[in-house]
C-alpha positions, 0 to 999 in steps of 0.5 A: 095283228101285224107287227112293226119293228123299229130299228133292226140293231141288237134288240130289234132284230131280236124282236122281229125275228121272236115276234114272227116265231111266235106267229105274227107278221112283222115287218123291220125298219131301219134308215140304213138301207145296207142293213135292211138289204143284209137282213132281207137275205137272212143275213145277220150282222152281229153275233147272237146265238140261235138268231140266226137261224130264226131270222133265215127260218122266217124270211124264207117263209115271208113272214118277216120281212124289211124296209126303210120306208115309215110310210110302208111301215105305217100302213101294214102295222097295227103294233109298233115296237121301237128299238132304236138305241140311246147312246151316250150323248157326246160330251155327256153321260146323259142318253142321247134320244134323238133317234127315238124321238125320230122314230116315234114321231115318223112312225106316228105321223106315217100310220094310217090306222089306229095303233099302239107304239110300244117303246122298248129302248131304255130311256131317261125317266120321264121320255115315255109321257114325253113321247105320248104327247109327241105321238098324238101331236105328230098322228094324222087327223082320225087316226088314234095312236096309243103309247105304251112303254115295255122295257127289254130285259135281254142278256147276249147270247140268250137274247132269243130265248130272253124274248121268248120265255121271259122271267118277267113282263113289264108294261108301262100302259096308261091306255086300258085299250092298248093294255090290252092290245099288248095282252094279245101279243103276249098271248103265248108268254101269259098263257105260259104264266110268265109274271106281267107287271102293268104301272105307270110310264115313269116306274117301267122306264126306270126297272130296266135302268134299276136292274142294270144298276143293281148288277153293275153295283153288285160286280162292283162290290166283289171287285171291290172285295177282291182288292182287299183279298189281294192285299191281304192274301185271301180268296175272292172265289171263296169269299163270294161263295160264303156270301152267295149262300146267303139266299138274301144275296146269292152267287149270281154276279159275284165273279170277280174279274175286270169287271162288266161293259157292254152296250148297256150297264156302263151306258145305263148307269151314267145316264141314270146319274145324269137324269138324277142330277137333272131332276135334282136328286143327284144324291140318290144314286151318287154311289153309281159313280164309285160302280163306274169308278170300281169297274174302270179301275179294274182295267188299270189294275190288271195292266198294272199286274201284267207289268208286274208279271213280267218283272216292271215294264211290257215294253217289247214283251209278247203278251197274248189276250184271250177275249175282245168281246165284253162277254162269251157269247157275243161279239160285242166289243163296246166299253169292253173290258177285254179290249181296252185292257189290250189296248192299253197294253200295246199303248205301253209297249207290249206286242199284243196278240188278241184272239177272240171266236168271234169279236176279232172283226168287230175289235180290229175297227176300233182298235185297228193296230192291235195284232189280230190272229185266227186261233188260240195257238197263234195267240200264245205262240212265244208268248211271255204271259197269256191273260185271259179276259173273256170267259169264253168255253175254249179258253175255260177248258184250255190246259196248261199241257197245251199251251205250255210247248207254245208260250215262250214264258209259262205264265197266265192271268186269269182275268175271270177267275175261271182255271183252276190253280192248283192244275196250271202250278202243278204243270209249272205255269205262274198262275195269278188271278185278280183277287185270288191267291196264288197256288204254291208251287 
């Protein structure tokens, strides 16, 4: 079999790139030809740990290769993965599906044998068998086009070996034919005996969306908590710790900080509100506009203790951010934390110095007139107060003995709850973390 990926974004290129590691041939689509060229030369445009390698490693041997054209596309594949995204829709917190509609229907129009499409966007309930009628509708006569529908489960910065070695498959396959076309591709990870979950259109498209609510309400609960540990001067580290060794909640996910972003938790659960509200069972999830609400207010929350920091105004104040991207590991800036807390400290008056190991390029796009700066040292230099944000290894192990001859102001935020207190006191730094109480001096 040969394989087709539409869509060479964050997921798809993931997927052509795996899919040729596990032996197929696979051939990208994308619309925007200077993307198509960057990945032909092996070169990646996003960060994402191990990809990079795998995508130069397969492109040298011709095994994965790329194009804009659906009528190349068409002919070559006998399995095709779309991965385009589904952004908010402007004005809306509904997804926008025009580019998978478009995928689907080009892709089903320009094959010239029979095939199997296999969605692995999140969308809205209901968009598989939606989609099915489209792609029979659109397919040329004789040529029989299946739809099945298998949702992504990735985690940036593990992204490779998320598709890979999975810790679940889950196949929305209403087709026993292209059931078990779809076995085949997943020969290697069945063998392996990762879990396979087969079932309906309906409930696939709704476990991806389902997982992301579940972890975005669980950030949501210990930043929440944490509001209350503030107040009463308790320890939200020590409280998640008791309550994860509960094994019916555990410890993943419940690190308080300023909360989650990224392209997919804030995006999945206002479109699944949306869709909820469309089909009249908007009190179902009506406790996901608190998730959001919880998580946004984190942002102003921590700008409010920045300015308490240093003495009620950050106007004119030299405050260094430590992190741009939504997460270590990425340089994913979208609905980032990090960023919009920075932004919203320059809107107010702060001079802000952002560094971040690899997200700097994609943050200076959106938010052009923030300073940008190539290392931690140029960020903290005459610094008033340092705020840590994103959680990356070289902030985790900073010390306090070498920011301290820099920082014209010995005082740090620890906006993920990830330093020790005790050592950076010790050493005379003002140490505050959200939902944690301060070390005494």
């Amino acid at each position: 079999m040969r394989i087709t990926v539409l869509g060479t974004g964050y997921l798809g290129a993931t997927h052509a790139a795996s899919m040729a590691e596990m032996g197929f041939e696979v051939l990208g689509l994308d619309v925007d030809p200077e993307k198509v060229d960057a990945l032909s030369r092996g070169e990646l445009p996003f960060h994402e740990p191990g990809l990079g390698e795998l995508l130069r490693k397969h492109v040298g041997t011709g095994r994965l290769r790329f194009t804009t054209s659906y009528e190349e596309a068409g002919a070559f594949g006998d399995v095709h993965f779309v991965g385009v995204g589904t952004p908010q829709r402007p004005g809306s917190f509904a997804a926008d599906m025009r580019y998978v509609d478009a995928a689907v229907g080009s892709i089903a129009a320009a094959a010239t044998k029979d095939c199997v499409i296999a969605g692995k966007s999140t969308v809205p309930v209901g968009s598989a068998r939606r989609l099915a009628d489209l792609a029979k509708a659109s397919a040329r006569d004789g040529v029989d086009v299946a739809l099945v529908w298998n949702p992504e489960f990735l985690r940036e910065g593990y992204a490779v070996e998320d598709t890979l070695t999975p810790d679940r498959m889950v196949l929305g396959a209403e087709d026993p034919a292209a059931e078990a076309v779809m076995r085949r591709v997943y020969a290697r990870q069945l063998e392996a005996g990762v879990p396979l979950i087969v079932t309906d259109y309906e409930t696939a498209e709704l476990v991806k969306v389902a997982a992301n609510a579940f972890l975005a309400t669980k950030i949501s609960f210990i930043n929440a908590l944490s509001e209350l540990t503030e107040a009463v001067g308790g320890d939200i580290r020590t409280l998640a710790d008791a309550i994860g060794l509960d094994e019916r909640i555990g410890r993943k996910f419940l690190n308080a900080g300023v909360g989650f972003g990224g392209g997919c938790l804030p995006k999945d659960i206002r479109a699944l509100r949306a869709r909820a509200a469309e089909l009249g069972v908007e009190q179902s999830v009506r406790f996901l506009a608190e998730v959001d609400d919880i998580n946004v207010r984190r942002r102003g929350h921590t700008v409010e203790t920045v300015t308490q920091m240093l003495g009620g105004s950050v106007v004119g104040r030299q405050v260094a951010v430590l992190g741009a991207a939504f997460k270590p590991d990425s340089d994913d800036v979208r609905d980032s934390p990090a960023l919009d807390i920075a932004a919203r400290l320059h809107s107010i008056g702060a001079e802000v110095a952002v560094y971040d190991p690899k997200a700097n390029a994609n943050a200076a796009k959106r938010y052009p007139r923030l300073d940008y700066v190539d290392c931690l040292e140029a960020a903290v230099t005459g610094a008033e107060v340092v705020v840590l944000l994103t959680e990356w290894p070289e902030f985790k192990t900073m010390t306090p003995e070498q920011l301290d001859p820099l920082v014209a102001v010995p005082q740090i935020l620890d906006g993920r709850n990830v330093l020790d207190p005790d050592r950076w006191t010790a050493a005379g730094f003002t140490y505050r973390a959200l939902g944690r109480r301060a070390a005494a001096v």
